[in-house]
N, C-alpha and C positions, 0 to 999 in steps of 0.2 A: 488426486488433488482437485477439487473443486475449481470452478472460474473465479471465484472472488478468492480462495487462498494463490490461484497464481497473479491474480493482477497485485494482491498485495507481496508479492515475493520482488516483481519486474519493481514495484513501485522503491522497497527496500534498495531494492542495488540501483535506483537511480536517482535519489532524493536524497539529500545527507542530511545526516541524523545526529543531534546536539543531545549532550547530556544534560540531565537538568542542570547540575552542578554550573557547566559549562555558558548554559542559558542565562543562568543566574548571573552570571558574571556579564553577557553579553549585553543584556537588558541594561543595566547598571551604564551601559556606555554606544551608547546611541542605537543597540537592536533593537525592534519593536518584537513582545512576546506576546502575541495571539491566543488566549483560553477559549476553544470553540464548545466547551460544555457546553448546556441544557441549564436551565434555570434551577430546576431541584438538583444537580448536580454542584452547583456553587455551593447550596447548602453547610457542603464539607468544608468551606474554607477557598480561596483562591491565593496562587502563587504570589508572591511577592512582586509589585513592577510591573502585573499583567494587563493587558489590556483585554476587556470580553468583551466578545461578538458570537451568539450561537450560530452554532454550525449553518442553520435554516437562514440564515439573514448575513454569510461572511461577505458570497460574491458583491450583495447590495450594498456593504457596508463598510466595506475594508478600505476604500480609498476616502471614506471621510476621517479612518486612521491611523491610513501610511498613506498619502498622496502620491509619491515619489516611488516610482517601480524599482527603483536602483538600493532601495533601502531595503537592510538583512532582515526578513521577518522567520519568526521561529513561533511556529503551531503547536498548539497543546491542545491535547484532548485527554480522559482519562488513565489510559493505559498505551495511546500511542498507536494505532491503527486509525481511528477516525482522522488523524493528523495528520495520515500518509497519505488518505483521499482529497483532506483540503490542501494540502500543499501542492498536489497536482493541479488543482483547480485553480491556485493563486498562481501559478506557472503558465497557465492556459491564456488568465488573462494579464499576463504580460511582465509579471515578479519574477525579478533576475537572481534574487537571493534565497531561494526560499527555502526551512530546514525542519523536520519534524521531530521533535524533543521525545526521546528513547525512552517509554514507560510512562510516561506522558506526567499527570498531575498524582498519581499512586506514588511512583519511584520520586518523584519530588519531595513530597511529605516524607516517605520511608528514609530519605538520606538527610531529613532533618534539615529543609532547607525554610524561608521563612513562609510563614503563610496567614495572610487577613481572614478575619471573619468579617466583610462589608455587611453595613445595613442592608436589609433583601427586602421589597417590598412583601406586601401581603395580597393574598386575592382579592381582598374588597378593596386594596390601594390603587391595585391594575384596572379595577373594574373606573374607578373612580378618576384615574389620572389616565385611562388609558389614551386618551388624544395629547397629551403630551411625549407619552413614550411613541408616538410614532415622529415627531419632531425630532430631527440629526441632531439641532444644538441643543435640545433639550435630555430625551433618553432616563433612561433607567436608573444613570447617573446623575441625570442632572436632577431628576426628579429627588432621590435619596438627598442630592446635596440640599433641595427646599425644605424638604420635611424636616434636615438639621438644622436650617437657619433658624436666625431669631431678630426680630423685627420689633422695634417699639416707634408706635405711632403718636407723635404728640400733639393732641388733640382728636377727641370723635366728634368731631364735628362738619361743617361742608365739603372739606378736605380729606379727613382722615377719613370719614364713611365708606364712600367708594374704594378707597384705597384700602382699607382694611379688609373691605366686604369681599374684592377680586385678588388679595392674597390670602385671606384663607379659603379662597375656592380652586386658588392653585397651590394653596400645598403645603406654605410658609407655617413651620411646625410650631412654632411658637410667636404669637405676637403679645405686646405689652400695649395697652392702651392707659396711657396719664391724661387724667384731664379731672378737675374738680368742679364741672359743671353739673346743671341737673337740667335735663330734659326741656325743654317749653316748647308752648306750640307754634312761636313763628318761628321756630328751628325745620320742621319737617316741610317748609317745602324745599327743603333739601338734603336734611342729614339723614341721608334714609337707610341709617343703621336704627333709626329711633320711632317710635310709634305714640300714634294717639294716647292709646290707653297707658303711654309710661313720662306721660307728661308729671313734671317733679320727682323724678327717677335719677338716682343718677347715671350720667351719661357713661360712666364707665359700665355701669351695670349691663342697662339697656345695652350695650353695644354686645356685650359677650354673651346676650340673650342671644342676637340675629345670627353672630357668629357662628355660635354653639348648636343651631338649627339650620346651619348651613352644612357645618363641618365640624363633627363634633368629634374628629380624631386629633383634632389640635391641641395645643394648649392657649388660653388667655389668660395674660395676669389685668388684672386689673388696681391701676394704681389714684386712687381715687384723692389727690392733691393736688396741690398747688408745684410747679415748676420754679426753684428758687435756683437759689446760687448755692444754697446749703444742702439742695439733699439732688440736685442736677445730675452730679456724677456714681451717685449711688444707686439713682433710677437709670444710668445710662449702663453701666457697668451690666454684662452679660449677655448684652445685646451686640451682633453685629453691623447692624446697622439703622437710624433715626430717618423717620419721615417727617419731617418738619410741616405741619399743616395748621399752624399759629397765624392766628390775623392780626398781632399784633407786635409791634415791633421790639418792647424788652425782651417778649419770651423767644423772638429770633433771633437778637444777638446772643443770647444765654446757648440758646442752642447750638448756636454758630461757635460759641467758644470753647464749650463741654467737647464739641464732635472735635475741634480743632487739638483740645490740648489731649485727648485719649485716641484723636489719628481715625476715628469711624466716619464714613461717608456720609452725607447727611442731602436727603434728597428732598428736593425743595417748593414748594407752591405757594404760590398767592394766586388771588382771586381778586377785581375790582371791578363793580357794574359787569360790562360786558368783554373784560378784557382778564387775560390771565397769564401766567408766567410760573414756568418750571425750569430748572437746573438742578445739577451735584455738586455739592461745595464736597472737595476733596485733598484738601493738601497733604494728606498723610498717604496720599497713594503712591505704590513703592515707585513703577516705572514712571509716570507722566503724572506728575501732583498737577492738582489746580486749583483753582483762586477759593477763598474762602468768604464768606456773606460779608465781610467786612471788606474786603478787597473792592466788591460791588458798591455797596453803602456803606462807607469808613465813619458815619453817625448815623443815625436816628433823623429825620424831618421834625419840624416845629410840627407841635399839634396839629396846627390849624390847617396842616398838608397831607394829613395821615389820620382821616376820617376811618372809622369802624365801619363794615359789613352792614348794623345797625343806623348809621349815620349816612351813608352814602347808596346803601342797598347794591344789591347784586343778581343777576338773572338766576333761578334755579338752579337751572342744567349748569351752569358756568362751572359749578365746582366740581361736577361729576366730569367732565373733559377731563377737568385739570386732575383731578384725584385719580382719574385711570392714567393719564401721565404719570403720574410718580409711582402708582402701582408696575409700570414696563418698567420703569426707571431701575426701581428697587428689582426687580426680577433678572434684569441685565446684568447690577452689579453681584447678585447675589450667583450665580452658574458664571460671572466672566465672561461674557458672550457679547457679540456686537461692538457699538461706542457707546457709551452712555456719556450723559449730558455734561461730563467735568468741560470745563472751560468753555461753557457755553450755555447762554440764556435762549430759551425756546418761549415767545411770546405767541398768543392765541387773542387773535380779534374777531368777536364772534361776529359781530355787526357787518363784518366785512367777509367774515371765512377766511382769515388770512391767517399764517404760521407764519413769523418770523424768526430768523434763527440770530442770534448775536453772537461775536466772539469775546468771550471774554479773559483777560491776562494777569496771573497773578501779579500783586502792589510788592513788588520786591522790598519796599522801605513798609509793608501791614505789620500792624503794631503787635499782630496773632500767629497770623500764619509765616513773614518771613523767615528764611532759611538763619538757623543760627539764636533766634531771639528768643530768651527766655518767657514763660508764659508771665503775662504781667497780671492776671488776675482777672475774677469778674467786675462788672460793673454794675451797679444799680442803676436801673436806663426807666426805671418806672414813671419817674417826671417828666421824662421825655415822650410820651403816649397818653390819650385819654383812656386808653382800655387797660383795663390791671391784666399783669403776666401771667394769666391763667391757664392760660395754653388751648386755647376754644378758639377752633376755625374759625371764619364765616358755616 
């Protein structure tokens, strides 16, 4: 008998050994199930309820997903030997529970138990994101979960630019870009999804040019109208979640009430002069809702208070701040990670270099978001603004 068949024999009679069957059910109620495969190894399918970490990375990695040494974890590897070595190793460093699953991911599938086929990246995906898979809260997973999200951005403009530009450069599989503008050239000293030479382009267009020669594994819809009340919820529908990057104030209560009555989070910017402001109007969020744009601003301002981008002007860079704000924003809510900004307004004074953060409280009596209140409908808010609802940042 060889040195390695007797360390795995000692290892057998001192490590207890879970059937899959047994595992299956385990997982199901609070055991954590450990797949230390190999990445071409998933290929086959992964167990049901697993959690992976390859063998090469479990020590580094296991306590971002069992923290708690006292909790039962059960090791899988293909056939159930690689398992017997990591389970010593998670005993080493200090796992009171630890069991290696008999036959490992073979005898699982053979007795017919469940098993996923997850998205698996590609080698030019790895090559591409790979500074994100080294990131804990991000990962392998979180990555896969960007490339399934879908994101519509409304408006490409001072706002929606940056922001659209830095999620399809991390990953965001699908974006929709609405807006019925066309290109001009006192737009590019900011919207710098847009160029010289696509001046009277339209904006949807040009945008999924820059995109498409950034990251052309994406998808871009491009929705080249007008933002109404009539076709609002048919452009929102498929998306999980709106970046709000309108400079004017009908197409942000529209948006505000679409995201509100179909429960999608809607992450939010403005821009003025040298001053700017992000939040996530969120009331359909299952644990912790929060306030929605009308909770904030329950009307619209007189005209004569609620001057256009055009009318009052705005520093360049301002919208690029603000537009990589909602780009974190939307990345946070999309992987579930950190706080993002529900119940809370994040002001930016550039003049001063200042962040302020506000708290903000949902309007229990909001005519939208209260608990309980039927949705009472859109409104036509167009009288209320000098800029028509077109949906164009600054």
């Amino acid at each position: 008998m060889s040195v390695f068949q007797r360390k795995l024999q000692q290892l057998r009679n001192s490590i207890p050994q879970t059937s899959p069957r047994e595992a299956f059910k385990l997982a199901q109620n609070g055991s954590v199930l450990i797949d230390i495969r190999e990445l071409d190894e998933l290929a086959q399918g992964v167990a049901r309820g697993s959690k992976r970490i390859a063998r090469g990375f479990l020590e580094l990695k296991i306590e971002q997903q069992v923290p708690q040494l006292h909790t039962p974890v059960m090791v899988m590897c293909a056939s159930g030997v690689r398992s017997l070595l990591a389970a010593d190793n998670l005993r080493e460093l200090g796992y009171e529970r630890v069991s290696s699953v008999t036959g490992g991911f073979n005898a699982w599938r053979k007795q017919g138990l469940p098993v996923d086929n997850p998205r698996m990246l590609t080698d030019e995906e790895r090559e591409r994101y790979g500074r994100h898979l080294t990131v804990p809260e991000v990962g392998e997973a979180g990555q896969v979960k960007l490339l399934e999200s879908r994101v519509l951005m409304v408006g490409a403009g001072g706002l929606g630019s940056p922001a659209a530009f830095y999620l399809a450069a991390a990953g965001v599989g699908r974006l929709g870009i609405v807006d019925d503008d066309v290109v001009d050239r006192s737009n590019l000293q900011r919207q710098i999804l847009h160029t010289d030479d696509r001046v009277g382009v339209p904006k949807v267009k040009s945008a999924r040019q820059t995109i498409e020669a950034l990251n052309g594994t994406i998808q871009v819809d491009e929705h080249h109208t007008r933002l109404t009340s009539d076709n609002v919820e048919q452009l929102f529908s498929g998306y999980d979640l709106i970046v709000d990057g309108a400079d004017n104030f009908p197409t942000r209560y529209l948006v505000n009430d679409a995201g509100v009555k179909l429960g999608l989070p809607i992450v939010h910017g403005s821009v003025f002069r040298f001053e700017g402001q992000v939040s996530v109007f969120w009331p359909g969020r299952k644990n912790a809702p929060g306030p929605c744009y009308r909770c904030l601003y329950p009307s619209p301002p007189p005209p004569e208070l609620a001057p256009s981008c055009a009318e009052a002007g705005v520093l360049g860079v301002l919208p690029g701040v603000v537009g990589l704000l909602q780009a974190v924003e939307t990345i946070k809510v999309l992987l579930g990670i950190g706080e993002p900004l529900v119940g809370r307004l994040l002001q930016y004074d550039a003049l001063e270099t200042r962040f302020t953060k506000l708290r903000l409280e949902r309007d229990p009596h909001c005519e939208y978001c209260a608990d309980g209140r039927p949705f009472p409908g859109y409104v036509d808010m167009e009288h209320a603004c000098r800029m028509p609802a077109v949906g164009q940042p600054g």
